[in-house]
N, C-alpha and C positions, 0 to 999 in steps of 0.2 A: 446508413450503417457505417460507411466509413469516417463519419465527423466525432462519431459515439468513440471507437475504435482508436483516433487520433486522441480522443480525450481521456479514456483511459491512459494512452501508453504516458502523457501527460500527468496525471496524477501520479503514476507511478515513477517517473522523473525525477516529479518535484517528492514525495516521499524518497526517495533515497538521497537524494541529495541533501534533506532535512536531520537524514539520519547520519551522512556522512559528518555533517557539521556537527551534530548533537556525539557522536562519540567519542571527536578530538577531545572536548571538556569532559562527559560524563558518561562515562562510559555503559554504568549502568540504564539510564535514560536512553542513550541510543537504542541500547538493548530492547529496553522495554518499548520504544513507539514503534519499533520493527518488531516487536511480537505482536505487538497492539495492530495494525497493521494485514498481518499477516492474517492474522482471525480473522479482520474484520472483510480480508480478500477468498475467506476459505468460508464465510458466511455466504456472502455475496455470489460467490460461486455453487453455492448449496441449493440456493435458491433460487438460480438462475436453472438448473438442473429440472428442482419440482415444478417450475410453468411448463416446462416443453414437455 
């Protein structure tokens, strides 16, 4: 559990830091891969919910 746990906080790292770079140029685009993002960790988490 904790290898899963280290890899999330990883993906979520490198997501911001993608997004950090992305909104110096484009502001909009930052935007949006951080909403993109965000769904797809409020998805994940939904259905993390209906197995248990």
């Amino acid at each position: 559990m904790p290898g899963l746990t280290l890899l999330k906080v990883a993906a979520v790292v490198l997501v911001v830091a993608v997004v950090a770079v992305l909104a110096r140029r484009s502001r909009r685009l930052g935007t949006a891969v951080l909403a993109i993002g965000v769904a797809a960790g409020l998805l994940g988490g939904i259905s993390n919910v209906a197995t248990i």
